[in-house]
C-alpha positions as semicolon CSV with decimal commas, in nm:
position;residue;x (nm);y (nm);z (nm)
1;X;25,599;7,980;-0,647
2;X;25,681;8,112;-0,288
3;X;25,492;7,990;0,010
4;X;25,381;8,242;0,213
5;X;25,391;7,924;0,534
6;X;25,742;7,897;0,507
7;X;25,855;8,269;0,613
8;X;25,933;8,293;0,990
9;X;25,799;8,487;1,196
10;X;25,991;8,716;1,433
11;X;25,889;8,924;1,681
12;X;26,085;9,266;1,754
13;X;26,455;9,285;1,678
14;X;26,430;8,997;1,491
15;X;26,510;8,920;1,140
16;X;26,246;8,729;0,921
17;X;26,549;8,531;0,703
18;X;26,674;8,764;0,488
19;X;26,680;9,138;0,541
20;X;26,454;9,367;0,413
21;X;26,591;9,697;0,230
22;X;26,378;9,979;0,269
23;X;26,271;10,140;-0,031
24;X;26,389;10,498;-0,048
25;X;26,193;10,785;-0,189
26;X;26,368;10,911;-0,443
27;X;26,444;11,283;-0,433
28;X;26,198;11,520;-0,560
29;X;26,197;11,715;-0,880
30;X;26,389;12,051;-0,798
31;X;26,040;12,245;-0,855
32;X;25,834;12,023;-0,638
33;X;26,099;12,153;-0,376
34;X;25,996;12,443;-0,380
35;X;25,661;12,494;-0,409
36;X;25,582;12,451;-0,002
37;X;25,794;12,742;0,011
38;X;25,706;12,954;-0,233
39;X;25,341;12,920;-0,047
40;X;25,449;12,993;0,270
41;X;25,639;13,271;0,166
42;X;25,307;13,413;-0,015
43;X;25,099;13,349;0,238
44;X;25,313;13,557;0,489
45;X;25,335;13,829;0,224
46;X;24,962;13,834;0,221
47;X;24,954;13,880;0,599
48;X;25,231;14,163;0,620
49;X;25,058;14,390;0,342
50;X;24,695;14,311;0,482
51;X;24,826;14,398;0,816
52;X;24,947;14,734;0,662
53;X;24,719;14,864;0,494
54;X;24,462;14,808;0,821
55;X;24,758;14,970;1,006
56;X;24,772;15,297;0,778
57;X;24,602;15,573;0,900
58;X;24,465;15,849;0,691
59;X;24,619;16,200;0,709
60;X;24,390;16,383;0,893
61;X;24,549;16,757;0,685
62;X;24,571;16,553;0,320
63;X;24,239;16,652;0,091
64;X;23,987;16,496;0,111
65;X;23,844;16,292;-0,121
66;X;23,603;16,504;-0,349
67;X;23,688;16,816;-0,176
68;X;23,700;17,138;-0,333
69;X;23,997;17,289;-0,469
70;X;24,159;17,603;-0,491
71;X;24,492;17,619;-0,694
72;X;24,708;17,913;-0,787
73;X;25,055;17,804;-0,756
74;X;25,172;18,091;-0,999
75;X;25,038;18,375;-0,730
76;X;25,299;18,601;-0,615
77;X;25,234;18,909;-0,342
78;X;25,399;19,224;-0,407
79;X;25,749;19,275;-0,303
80;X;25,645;19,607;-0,038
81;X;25,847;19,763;0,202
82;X;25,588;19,804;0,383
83;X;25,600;19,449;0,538
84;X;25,508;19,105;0,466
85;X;25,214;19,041;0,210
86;X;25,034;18,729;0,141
87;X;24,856;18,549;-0,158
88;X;24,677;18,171;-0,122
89;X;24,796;17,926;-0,387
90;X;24,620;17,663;-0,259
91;X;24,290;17,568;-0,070
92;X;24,154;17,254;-0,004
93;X;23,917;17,066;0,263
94;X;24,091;16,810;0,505
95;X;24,008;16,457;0,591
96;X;23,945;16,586;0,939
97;X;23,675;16,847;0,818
98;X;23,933;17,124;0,857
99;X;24,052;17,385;0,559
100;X;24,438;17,380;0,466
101;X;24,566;17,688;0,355
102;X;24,939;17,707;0,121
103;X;25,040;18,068;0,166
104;X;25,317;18,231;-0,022
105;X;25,441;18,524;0,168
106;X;25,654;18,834;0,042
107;X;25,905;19,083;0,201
108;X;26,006;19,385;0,031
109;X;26,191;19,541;0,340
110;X;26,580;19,518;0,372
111;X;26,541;19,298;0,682
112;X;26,470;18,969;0,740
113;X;26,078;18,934;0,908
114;X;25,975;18,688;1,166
115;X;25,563;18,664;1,177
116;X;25,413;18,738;1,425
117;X;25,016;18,673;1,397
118;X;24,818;18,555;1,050
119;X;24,446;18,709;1,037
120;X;24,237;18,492;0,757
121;X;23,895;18,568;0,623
122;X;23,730;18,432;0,299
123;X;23,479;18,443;0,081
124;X;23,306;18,201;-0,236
125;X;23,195;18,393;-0,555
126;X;22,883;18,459;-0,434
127;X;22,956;18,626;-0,116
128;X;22,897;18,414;0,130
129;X;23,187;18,336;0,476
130;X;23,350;18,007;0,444
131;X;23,597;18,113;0,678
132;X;23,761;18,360;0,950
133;X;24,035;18,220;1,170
134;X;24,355;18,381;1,326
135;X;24,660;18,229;1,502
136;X;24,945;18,392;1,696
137;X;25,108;18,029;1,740
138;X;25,336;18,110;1,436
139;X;25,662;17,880;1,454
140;X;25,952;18,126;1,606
141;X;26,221;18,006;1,395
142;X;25,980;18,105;1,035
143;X;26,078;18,449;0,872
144;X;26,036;18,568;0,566
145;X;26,412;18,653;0,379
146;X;26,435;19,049;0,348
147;X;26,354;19,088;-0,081
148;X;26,228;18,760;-0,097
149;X;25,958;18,505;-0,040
150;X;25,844;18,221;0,139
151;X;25,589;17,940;0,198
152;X;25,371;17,885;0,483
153;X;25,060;17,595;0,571
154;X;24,729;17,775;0,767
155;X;24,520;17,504;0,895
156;X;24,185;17,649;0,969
157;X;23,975;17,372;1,250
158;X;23,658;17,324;1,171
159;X;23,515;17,467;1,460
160;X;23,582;17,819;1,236
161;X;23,429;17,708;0,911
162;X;23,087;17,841;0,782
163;X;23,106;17,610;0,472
164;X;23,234;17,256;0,457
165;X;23,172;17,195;0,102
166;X;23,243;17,499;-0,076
167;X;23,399;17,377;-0,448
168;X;23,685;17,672;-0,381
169;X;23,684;17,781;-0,757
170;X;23,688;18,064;-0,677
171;X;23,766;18,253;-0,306
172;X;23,809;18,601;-0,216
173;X;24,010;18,705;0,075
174;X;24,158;18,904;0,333
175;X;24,472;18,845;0,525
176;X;24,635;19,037;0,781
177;X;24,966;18,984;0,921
178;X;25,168;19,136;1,193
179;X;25,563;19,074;1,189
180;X;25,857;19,237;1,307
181;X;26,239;19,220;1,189
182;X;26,418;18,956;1,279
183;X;26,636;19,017;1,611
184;X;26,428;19,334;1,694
185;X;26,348;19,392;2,077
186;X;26,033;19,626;1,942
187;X;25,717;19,546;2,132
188;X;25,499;19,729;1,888
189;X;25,491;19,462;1,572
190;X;25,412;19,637;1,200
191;X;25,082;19,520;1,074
192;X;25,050;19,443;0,692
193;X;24,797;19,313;0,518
């Protein structure tokens, strides 16, 4: 048996008699390696995607959420030479309280059209306004191809609604539309409708 008495006693830097060896840790197991990291790694995912989705914003022009809706992609205005005509394939409230508008325009002429002005009033099936709005802030670069068609977005404000809630099965509607060939120096623009 060992006596405990007969050890000395060293103070720092010293050796007690025979040197110690430290006992290593052995290494650990490759998946206890990596489990720290894995955490860390999730927890920082965590932050980035909850950071995200507090930094996305909502469209203001996308529908809203139980919104009415108005669909008639399949709508095609006559091909007239009498200018450019108009049909709505699509109607829908916006997040923002607003009304967006899909347009599909039509030129029958032999010349290319720029537009000039869009005049928009509609009705529901019973009659009542739900909208009348006009804009002459029509992009200077848009035509419409001479014998052809083309697609254009109204946003009506909400400041010119008269419904907000409307279910848009079913609208009735007038548009007018003032345009002039593309190029032309005519002052007096031809007015379709």
């Amino acid at each position: 048996m060992k006596s405990l008495c007969n050890r000395r006693q060293g103070g720092p830097g010293e050796s007690a008699g025979r040197s110690r060896r430290r006992k290593e840790a052995a290494p650990p197991a490759a998946g206890c390696r990596l489990w720290p990291q894995a955490l860390l790694l999730a927890a920082l995912l965590a932050v980035a995607l909850f950071a995200l989705a507090g930094c996305q914003e909502t469209d203001p022009r996308a529908m809203r959420e139980g919104s009415g809706h108005f669909e008639r992609q399949d709508a095609l205005p006559e091909l007239s030479d009498e200018g450019v005509k108009c049909a709505i394939t699509e109607a829908y409230y916006t997040n923002d309280g607003g009304l967006m508008l899909a347009l599909k325009l039509s030129n029958g002429g032999d010349e290319n059209r720029r537009v000039l002005t869009v005049d928009v009033s509609l009705e529901n099936e019973e009659g009542e306004e739900i909208a009348v709005a006009a804009t002459d802030q029509v992009d200077e670069a848009f035509y419409v191809p001479a014998g052809g068609y083309g697609d254009m977005s109204f946003y009506i404000s909400p400041d010119y609604l008269a419904i907000t809630d409307d279910d848009l099965d079913s609208l009735t509607y007038t548009i007018r539309i003032t345009s002039e060939e593309l190029g032309s120096t005519s002052s007096t623009p031809s007015a379709e409708g």
